[in-house]
C-alpha positions as CSV (number, residue, x, y, z in Angstrom):
1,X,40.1,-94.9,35.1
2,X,36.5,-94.7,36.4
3,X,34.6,-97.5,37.3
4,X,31.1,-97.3,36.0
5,X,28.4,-98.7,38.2
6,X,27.0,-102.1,37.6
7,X,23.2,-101.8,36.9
8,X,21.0,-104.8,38.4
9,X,17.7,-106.0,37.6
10,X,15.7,-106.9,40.4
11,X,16.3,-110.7,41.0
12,X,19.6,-109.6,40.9
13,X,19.6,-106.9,42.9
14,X,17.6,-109.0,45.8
15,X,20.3,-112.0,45.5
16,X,23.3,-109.5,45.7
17,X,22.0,-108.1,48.9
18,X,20.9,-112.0,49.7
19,X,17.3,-111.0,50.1
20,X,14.2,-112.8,48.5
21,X,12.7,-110.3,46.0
22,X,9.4,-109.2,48.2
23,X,12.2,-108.7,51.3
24,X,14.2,-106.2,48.7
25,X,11.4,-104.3,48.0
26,X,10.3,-103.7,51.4
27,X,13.9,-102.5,52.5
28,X,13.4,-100.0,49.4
29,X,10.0,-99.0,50.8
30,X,11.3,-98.5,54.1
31,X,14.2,-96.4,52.2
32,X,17.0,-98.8,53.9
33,X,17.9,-100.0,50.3
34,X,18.0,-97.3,47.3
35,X,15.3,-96.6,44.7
36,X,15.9,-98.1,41.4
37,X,16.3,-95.8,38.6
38,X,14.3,-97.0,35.1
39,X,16.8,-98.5,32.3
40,X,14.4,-99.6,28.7
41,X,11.4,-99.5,30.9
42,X,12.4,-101.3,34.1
43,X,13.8,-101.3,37.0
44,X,17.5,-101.4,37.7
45,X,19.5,-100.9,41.1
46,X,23.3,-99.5,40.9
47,X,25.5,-101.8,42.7
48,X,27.5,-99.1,43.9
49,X,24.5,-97.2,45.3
50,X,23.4,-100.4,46.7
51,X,27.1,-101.0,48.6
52,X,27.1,-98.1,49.9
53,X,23.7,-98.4,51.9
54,X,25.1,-101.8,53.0
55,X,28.2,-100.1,54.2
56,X,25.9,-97.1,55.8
57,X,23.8,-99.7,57.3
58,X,26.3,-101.9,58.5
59,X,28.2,-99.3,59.9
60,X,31.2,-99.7,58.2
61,X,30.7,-96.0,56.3
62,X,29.0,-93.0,58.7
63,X,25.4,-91.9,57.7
64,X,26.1,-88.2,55.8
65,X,25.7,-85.3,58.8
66,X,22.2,-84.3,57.6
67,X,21.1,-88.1,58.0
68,X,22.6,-88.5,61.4
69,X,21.0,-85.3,62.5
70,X,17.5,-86.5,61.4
71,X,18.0,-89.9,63.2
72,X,18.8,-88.2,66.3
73,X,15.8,-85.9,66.8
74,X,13.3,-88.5,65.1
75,X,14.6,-92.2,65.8
């Protein structure tokens, strides 16, 4: 059975990842956090999309070989 992504407004996406909402967005600006994708007009965040930055950034799940490539030659 596939398990469909939860989609998250903002508020919700900030207080899943335990951020204020202006903290979220900057973590999205800065690309740390994923872009939201636009749902009946607004914003919405996947959880799973969201999890698996947190696990990237975390460490717990390796950055994809392209990414790590890019980190090494430009920091």
């Amino acid at each position: 059975m596939t398990r469909w992504p939860r989609m998250m407004k903002l508020a919700t996406a900030a207080q899943y990842c335990d951020l204020s909402a202006s903290a979220f967005l900057g973590e999205v600006a800065a690309a740390r956090l994923p872009a939201p994708v636009i749902l009946g007009g607004r914003d919405h965040w996947s959880q799973l999309a969201l999890d698996r930055a947190l696990a990237r950034l975390t460490g717990e799940e390796p950055l994809p070989e392209w990414e790590a490539e890019f980190e090494k030659r430009y920091g």
